[in-house]
C-alpha positions in Angstrom: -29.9 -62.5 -3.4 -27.1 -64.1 -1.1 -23.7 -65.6 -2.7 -24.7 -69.3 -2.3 -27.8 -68.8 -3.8 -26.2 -67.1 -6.8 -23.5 -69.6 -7.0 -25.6 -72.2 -7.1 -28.4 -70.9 -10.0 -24.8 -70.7 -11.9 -23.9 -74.3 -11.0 -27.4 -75.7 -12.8 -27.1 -73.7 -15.8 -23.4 -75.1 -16.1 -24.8 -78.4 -15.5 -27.6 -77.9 -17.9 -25.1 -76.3 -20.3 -22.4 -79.2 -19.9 -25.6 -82.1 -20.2 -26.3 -80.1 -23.5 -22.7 -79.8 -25.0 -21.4 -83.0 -24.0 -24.1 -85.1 -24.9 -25.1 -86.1 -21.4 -28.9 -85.7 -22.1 -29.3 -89.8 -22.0 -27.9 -90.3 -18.6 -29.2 -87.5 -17.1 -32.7 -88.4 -18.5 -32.6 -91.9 -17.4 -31.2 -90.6 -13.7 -34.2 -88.4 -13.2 -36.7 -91.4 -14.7 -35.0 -93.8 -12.5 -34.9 -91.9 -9.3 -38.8 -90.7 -9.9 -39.8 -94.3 -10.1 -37.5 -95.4 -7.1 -39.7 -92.4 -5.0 -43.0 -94.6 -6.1 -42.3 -97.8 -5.6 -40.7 -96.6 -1.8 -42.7 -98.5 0.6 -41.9 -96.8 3.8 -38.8 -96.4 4.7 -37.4 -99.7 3.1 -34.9 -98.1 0.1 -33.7 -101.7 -0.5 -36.7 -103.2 -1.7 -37.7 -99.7 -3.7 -34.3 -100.7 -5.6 -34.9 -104.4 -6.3 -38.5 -103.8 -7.4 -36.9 -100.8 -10.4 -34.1 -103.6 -10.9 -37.0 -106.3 -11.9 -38.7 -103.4 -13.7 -35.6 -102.6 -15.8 -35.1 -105.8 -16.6 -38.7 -106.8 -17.5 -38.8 -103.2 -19.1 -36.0 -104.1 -21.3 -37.3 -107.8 -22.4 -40.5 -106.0 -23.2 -38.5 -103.7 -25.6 -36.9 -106.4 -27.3 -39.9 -108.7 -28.2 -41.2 -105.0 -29.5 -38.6 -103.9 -31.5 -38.4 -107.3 -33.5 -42.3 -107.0 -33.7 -41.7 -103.3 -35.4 -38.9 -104.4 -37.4 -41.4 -106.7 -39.4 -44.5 -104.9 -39.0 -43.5 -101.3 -39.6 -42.6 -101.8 -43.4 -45.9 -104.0 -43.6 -47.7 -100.5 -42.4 -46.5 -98.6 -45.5 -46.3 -101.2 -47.9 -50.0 -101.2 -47.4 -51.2 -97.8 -46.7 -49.4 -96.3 -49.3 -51.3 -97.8 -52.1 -54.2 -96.9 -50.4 -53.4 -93.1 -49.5 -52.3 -93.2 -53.6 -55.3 -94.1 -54.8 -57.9 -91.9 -52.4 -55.4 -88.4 -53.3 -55.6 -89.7 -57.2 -59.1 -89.9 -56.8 -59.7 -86.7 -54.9 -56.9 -84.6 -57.0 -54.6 -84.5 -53.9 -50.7 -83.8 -54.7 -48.2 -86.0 -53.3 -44.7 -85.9 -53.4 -44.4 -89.6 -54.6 -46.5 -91.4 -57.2 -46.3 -95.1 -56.3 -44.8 -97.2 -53.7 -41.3 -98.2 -55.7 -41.3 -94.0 -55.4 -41.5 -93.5 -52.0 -39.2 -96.5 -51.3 -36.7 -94.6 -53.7 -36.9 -91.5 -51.2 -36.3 -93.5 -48.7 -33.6 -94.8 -49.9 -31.7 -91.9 -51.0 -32.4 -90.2 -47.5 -30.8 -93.2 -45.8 -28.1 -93.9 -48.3 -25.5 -91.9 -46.8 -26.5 -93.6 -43.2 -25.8 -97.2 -44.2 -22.4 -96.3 -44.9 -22.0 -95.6 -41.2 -23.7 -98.5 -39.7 -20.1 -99.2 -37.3 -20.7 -95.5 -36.1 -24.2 -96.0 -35.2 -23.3 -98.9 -33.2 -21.0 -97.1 -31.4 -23.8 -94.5 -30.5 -25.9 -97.5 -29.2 -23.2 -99.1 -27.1 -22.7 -95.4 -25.8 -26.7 -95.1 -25.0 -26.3 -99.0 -23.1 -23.5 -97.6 -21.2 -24.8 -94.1 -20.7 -28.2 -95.8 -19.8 -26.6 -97.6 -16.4 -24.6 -94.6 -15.3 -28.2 -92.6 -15.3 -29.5 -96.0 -13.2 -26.6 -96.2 -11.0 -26.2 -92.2 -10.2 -29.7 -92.6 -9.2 -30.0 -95.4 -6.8 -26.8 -93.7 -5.1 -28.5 -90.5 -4.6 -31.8 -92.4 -3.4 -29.9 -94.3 -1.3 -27.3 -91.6 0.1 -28.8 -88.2 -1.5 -26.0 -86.0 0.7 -23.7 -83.5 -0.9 -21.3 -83.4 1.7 -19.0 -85.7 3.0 -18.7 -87.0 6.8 -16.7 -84.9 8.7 -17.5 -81.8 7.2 -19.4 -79.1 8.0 -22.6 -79.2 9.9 -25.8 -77.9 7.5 -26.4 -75.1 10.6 -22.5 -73.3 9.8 -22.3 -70.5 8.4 -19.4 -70.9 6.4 -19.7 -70.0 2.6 -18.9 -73.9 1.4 -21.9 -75.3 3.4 -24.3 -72.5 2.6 -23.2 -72.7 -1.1 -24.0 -76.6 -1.1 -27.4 -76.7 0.8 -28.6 -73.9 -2.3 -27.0 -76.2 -4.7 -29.3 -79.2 -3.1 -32.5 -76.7 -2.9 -31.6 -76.2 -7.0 -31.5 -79.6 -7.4 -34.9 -80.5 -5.7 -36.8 -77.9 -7.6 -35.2 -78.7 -10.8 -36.9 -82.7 -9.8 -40.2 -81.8 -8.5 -40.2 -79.9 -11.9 -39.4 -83.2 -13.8 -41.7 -84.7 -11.4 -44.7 -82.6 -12.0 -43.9 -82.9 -15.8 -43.2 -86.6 -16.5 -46.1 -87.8 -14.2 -48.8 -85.7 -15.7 -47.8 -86.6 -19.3 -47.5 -90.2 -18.1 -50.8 -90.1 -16.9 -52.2 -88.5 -19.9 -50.5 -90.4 -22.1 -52.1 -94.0 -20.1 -55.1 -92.1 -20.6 -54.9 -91.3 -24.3 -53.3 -95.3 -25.0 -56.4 -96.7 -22.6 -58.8 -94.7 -25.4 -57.3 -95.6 -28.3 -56.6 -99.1 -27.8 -60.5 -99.7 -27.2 -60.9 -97.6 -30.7 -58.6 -99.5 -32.4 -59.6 -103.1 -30.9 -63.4 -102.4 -31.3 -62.7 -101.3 -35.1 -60.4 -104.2 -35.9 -57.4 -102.3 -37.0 -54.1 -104.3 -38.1 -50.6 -104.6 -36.2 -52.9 -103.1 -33.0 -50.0 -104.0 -31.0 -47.4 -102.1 -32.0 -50.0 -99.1 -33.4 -50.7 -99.0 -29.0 -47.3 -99.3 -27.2 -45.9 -96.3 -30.6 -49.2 -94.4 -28.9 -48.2 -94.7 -25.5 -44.3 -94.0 -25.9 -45.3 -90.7 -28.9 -47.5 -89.7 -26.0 -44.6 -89.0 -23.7 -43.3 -85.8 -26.3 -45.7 -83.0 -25.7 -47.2 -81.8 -29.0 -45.0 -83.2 -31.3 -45.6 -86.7 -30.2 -49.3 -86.6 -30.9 -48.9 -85.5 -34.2 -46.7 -88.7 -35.0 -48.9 -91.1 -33.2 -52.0 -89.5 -35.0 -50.0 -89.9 -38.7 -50.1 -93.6 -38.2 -53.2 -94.3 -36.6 -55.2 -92.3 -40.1 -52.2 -93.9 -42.4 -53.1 -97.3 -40.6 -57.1 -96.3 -40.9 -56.5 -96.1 -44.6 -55.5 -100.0 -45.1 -59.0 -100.5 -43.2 -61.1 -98.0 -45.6 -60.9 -93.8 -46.4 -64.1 -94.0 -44.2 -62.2 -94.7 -41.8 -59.4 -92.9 -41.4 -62.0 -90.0 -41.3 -63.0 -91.5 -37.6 -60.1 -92.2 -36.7 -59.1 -88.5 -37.5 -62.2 -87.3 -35.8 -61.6 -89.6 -32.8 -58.3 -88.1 -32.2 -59.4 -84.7 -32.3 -61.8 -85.2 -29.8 -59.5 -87.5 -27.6 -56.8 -84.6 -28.1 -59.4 -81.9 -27.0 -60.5 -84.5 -23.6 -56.4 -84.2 -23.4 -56.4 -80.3 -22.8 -59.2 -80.5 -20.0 -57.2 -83.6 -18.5 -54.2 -81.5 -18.6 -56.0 -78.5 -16.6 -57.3 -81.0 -13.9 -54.5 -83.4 -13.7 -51.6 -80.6 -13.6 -53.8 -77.5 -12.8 -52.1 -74.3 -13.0 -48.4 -75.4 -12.5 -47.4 -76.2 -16.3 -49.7 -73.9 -18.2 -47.3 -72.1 -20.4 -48.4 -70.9 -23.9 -48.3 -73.3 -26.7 -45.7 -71.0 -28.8 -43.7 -71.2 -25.7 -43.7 -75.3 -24.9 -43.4 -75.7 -29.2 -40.2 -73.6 -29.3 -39.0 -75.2 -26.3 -39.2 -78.6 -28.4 -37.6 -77.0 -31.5 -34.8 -75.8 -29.4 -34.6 -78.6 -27.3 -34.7 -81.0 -30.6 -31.8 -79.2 -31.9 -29.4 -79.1 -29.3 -30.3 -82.8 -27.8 -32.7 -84.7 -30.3 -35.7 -86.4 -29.2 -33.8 -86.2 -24.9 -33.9 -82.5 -25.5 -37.6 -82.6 -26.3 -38.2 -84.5 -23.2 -36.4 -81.9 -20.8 -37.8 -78.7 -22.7 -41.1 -78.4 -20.4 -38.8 -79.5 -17.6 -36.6 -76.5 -17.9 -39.5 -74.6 -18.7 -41.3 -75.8 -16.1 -38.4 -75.0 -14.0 -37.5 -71.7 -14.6 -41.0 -70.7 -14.4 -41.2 -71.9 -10.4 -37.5 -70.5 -10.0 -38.7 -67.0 -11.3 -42.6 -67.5 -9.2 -39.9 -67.8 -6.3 -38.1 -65.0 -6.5 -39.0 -61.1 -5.9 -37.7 -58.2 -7.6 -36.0 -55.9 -5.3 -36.4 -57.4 -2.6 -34.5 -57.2 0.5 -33.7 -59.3 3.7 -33.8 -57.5 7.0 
């Protein structure tokens, strides 16, 4: 292995390290998003227009997020305030333990898991304002590096010298591409699968009548973005929310996720093929160490490193030596 290249496998951990330890996960999350969907909405070679369309899309994108999150707001707590009852009286019924008895109970929980959070409201505001912010920097790195995705500065060496700076810079861009075809594979067959599992539930849900459908489908789509863990939280709601209709069912619905779950698997084989097969212990402690270091941005990158080093290592050979 040459100097550059080693230099530059050390600049991406550092990078990866620095995104990790400096709490960079947001902007650097929102830069790969943003410069994936600039790459699919390029029509030719017109970068311009690729950039007003994600412009109009952000902006559309965030008034769609708005109207949501004041929809949730109210129809959240309506969610457990009437499937709790409910869940109560089928586990009563069938001799199920639960950790709370009645509803007043599990608002009690609740409120002594959030009590010490209120008390920080000002800090949490700051975090948001720091997510805003961090949120443009990860848009506008992006459309600079679609726009002018060079390394190296006019005037400076051509990419055929030999010197160690240029050679060191055009591994550093060759890291950088495989780390986003990585992201690209990743992202864009869980945002297929996930439009896929949304498509399917939102007829089960429609066709069976469920309440608050609306916000029960866009929590599906975005859950269907984490790998794994995501599906288990979508799932949760859709049986708590079959509950309110009747114990019956919430048994479909449980049954109609684990068959749509099991149609996800084969999607997953034919959509990504062999690239991203890695073992499920593997992608679940990805997530648990990716949760812990960067919260729900770390689960998001964990199959992309994974994903990563796995093509990284698939490119490299043991012992082997350049004439």
């Amino acid at each position: 292995m040459t100097t550059p290249k080693k230099i530059s496998y050390a600049f991406i951990v550092l990078v990866l390290v620095l995104v990790c330890v400096l709490h960079l996960a947001t902007p650097f999350i929102t830069m790969l998003f943003a410069y994936f969907a600039l790459n699919k909405l390029r029509l030719g070679e017109n970068k311009g227009l690729a950039v007003a369309l994600l412009l109009i899309l952000v902006v559309a994108l965030g008034a769609g997020t708005y109207i949501f999150l004041k929809q949730a707001v109210v129809v959240l707590p309506k969610i457990v305030a009437t499937t709790v009852p409910v869940v109560i009286e089928y586990a009563e019924k069938n001799q199920i333990e639960l950790p709370f008895s009645d509803y007043e109970s599990l608002k009690a929980m609740a409120r002594e898991a959030v009590a010490d959070q209120v008390t920080n409201l000002g800090k949490y505001l700051k975090a948001a304002l720091f997510v805003i912010v961090a949120f443009l920097i990860g848009l506008v790195v992006a459309i600079s590096l679609f726009l002018n995705a060079r390394f190296q500065l006019d005037g400076e060496s051509s990419p055929g010298s030999s010197n160690l700076y240029t050679a060191t810079w055009l591994e550093i861009g060759r890291r950088f591409h495989t780390f986003y075809e990585s992201f690209a594979v990743v992202m864009g067959a869980q945002i297929i699968i996930s439009l896929i599992n949304t498509a399917l539930t939102t007829g089960f849900l429609l066709w069976n009548h469920f309440p608050h459908a609306g916000v029960v489908i866009v929590l599906t789509f975005l859950c269907g973005l984490l790998p794994i863990i995501g599906n288990l939280i979508s799932n949760t709601l859709i049986v708590g929310v079959g509950f309110t209709v009747a114990p019956h069912m919430a048994l479909w619905a449980l049954i109609f996720l684990v068959v749509i779950h099991k149609l996800e698997y084969f999607l997953n084989s034919k959509i990504v093929g062999q690239r991203i097969r890695n073992p499920m212990w593997l992608t679940l402690l990805g997530l648990i160490v990716g949760e812990k270091l960067m919260g729900i941005p770390g689960m998001i990158l964990a199959p992309v490193v994974l994903h990563y080093i796995k093509v990284e290592a698939s490119q490299s050979r043991i012992g082997a030596t350049k004439p």
